[in-house]
C-alpha positions in Angstrom: -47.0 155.6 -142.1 -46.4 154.2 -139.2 -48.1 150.3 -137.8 -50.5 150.4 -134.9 -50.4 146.9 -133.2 -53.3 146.1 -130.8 -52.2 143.1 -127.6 -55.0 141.6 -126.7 -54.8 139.1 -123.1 -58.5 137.2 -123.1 -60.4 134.0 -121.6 -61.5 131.1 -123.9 -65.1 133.1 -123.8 -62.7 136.3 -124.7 -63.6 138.2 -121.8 -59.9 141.0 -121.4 -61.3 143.0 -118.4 -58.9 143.3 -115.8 -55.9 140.4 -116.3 -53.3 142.1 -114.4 -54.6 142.6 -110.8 -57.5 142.9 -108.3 -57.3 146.9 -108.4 -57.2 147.2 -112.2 -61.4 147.3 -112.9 -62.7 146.3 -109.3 -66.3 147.6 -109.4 -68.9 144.6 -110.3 -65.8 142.4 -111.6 -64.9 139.9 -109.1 -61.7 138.4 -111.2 -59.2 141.4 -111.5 -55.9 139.7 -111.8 -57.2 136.5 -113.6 -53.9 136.2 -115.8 -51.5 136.1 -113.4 -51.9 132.1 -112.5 -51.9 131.4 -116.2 -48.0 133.0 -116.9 -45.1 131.0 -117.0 -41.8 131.8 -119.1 -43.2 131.3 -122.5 -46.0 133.7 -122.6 -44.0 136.1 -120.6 -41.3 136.1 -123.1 -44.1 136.5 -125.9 -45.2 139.5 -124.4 -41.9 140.9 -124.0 -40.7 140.2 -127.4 -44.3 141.6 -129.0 -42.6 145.0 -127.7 -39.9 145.1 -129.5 -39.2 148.1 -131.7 -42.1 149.8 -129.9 -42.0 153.6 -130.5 -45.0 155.1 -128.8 -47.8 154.0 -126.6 -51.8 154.4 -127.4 -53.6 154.2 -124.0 -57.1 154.6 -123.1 -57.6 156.3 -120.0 -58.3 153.5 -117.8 -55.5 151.7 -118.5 -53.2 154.6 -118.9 -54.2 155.7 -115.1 -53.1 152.1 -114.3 -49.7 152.6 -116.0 -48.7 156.1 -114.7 -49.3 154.9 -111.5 -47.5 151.6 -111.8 -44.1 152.3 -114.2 -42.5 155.4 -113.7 -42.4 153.9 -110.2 -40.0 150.6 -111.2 -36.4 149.4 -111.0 -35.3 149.5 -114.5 -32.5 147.0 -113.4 -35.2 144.8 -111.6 -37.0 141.4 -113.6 -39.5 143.8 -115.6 -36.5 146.2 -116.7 -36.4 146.8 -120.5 -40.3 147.3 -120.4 -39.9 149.7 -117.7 -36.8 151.5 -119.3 -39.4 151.3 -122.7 -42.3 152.5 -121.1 -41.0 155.5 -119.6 -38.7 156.5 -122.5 -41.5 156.4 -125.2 -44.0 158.9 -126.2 -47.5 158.3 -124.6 -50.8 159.0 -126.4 -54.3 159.0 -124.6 -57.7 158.4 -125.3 -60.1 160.3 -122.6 -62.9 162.6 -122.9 -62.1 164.1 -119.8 -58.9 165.9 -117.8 -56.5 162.9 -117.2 -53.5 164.1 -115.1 -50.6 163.7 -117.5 -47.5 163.4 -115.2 -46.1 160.7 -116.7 -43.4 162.0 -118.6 -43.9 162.2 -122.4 -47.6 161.7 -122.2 -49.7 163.6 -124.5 -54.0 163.6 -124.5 -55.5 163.1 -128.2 -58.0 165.3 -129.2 -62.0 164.7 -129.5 -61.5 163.9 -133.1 -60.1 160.3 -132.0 -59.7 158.6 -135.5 -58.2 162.0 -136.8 -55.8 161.6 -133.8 -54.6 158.3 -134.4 -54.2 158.6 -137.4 -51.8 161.6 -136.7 -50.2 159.7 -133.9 -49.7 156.6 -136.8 -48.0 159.2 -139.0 -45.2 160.1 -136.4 -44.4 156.7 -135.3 -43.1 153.2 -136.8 -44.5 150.9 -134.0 -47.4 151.9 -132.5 -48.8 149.7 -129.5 -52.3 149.5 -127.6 -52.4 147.6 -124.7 -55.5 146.6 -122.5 -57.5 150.0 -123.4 -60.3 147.6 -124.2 -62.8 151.3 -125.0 -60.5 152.7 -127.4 -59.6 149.2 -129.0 -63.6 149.1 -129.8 -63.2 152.6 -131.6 -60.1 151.1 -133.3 -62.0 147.8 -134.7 -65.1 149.7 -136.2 -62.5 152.7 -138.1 -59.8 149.7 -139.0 -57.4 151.8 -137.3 -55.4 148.9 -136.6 -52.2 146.5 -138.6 -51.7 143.6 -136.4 -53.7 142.3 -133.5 -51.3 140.3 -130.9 -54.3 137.8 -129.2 -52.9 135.2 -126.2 -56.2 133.1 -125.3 -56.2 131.7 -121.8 -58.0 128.3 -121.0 -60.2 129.4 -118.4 -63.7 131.3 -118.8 -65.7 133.9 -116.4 -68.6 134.3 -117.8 -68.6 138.1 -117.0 -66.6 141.0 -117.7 -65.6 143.3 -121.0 -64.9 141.3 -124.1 -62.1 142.0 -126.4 -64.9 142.3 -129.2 -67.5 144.0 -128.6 -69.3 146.6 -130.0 -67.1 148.4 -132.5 -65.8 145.2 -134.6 -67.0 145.3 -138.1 -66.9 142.6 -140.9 -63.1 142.4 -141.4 -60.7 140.2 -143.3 -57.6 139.0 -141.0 -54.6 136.7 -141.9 -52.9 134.7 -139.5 -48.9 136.1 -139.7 -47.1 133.1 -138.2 -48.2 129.9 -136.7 -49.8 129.5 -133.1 -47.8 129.2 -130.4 -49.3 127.3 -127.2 -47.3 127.8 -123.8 -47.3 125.2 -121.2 -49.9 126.2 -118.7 -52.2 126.0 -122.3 -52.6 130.1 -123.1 -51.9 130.1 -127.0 -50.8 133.2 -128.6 -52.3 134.6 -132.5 -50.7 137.3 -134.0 -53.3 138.4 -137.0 -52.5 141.2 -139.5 -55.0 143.3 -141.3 -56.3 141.8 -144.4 -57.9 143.4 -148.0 -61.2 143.2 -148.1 -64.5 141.8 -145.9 -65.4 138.1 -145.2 -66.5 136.4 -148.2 -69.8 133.2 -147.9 -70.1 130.0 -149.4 -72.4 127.2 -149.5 -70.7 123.8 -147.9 -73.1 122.2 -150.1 -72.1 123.2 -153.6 -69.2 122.5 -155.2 -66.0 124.1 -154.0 -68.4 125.2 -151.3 -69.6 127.7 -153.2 -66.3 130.0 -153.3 -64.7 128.3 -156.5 
């Protein structure tokens, strides 16, 4: 069985709608593109490296829309060209209710059993990665259909816009799988893997606050 690793770009008030560009989620979202100030050489490498060993993509529609119309069109010698050789060479998976036009090459829709699908897709793969897709990382969060969740936080807020959690998390155990790394325009990055088990209470007021 293969891993399915969720990367996750959000504010400090975890808003992820939208960091790559204006024309990404325009309608009632005035900050498309809110991430690009905030990169410099660390997080970019980050990013690239949290690719590695990627063997398939899991897209929601949105953002797979946004990525058929973006990579197949790239210089794979040209600054962004092992993600774009990556990106075009790998199996793509997608998340839509409706007809998407699959022209990118390799690019398969899921069926309306979504959780069944995944977990199909999870079987045929070793590195399974979900990027943006902030819909189908809600469905993902609720069925625990997820191994490692790739977080960089960025020190700004908006106030508006999708957040990364919203309505499909459920009471889940995590465990931090190396130590945070902070970049220097202040975006720190938290990988988390999937943990046994739901979140445990205590009483700060007892002894061994209650967890002893």
């Amino acid at each position: 069985m293969g891993l399915i690793h969720i990367e996750l770009f959000a504010t400090l008030d975890l808003v992820g709608q939208a960091p790559g560009g204006p024309d990404e989620d325009p309608e009632g979202f005035p900050f498309g593109g809110w991430q690009a100030p905030l990169m410099d050489e660390v997080a970019g490498a980050q990013v690239g490296a949290a690719y590695e060993g990627t063997d398939a993509l899991l897209l929601g529609r949105r953002t797979y829309d946004i990525f058929a119309g973006f990579w197949p069109h790239q210089d794979e010698s040209g600054q962004d060209g092992d993600i774009t050789e990556l990106f075009n060479r790998i199996p793509k998976y997608v998340a839509s209710r409706g007809t998407p036009d699959l022209g990118w090459a390799g690019s398969t829709q899921l069926g309306p059993d979504l959780a069944t699908a995944v977990r199909e897709v999870r079987d045929r793969h070793e590195n399974i990665k979900v990027v943006g897709s902030l819909d189908l990382v809600q469905t993902l969060l609720r069925e625990r259909l997820f191994d490692r969740i790739d977080l960089w936080v960025h020190p700004i807020m908006l106030g508006v816009g999708k957040k990364v959690f919203d309505d499909g998390v459920v009471p889940t155990n995590l465990t931090l799988l190396e130590p945070a790394v902070t970049s220097p325009k202040g975006t720190i990055h938290l990988r988390y893997g999937l943990a046994d088990g739901t979140p445990g209470t205590g009483d700060m007021s007892a002894p061994d606050r209650g967890v002893g």
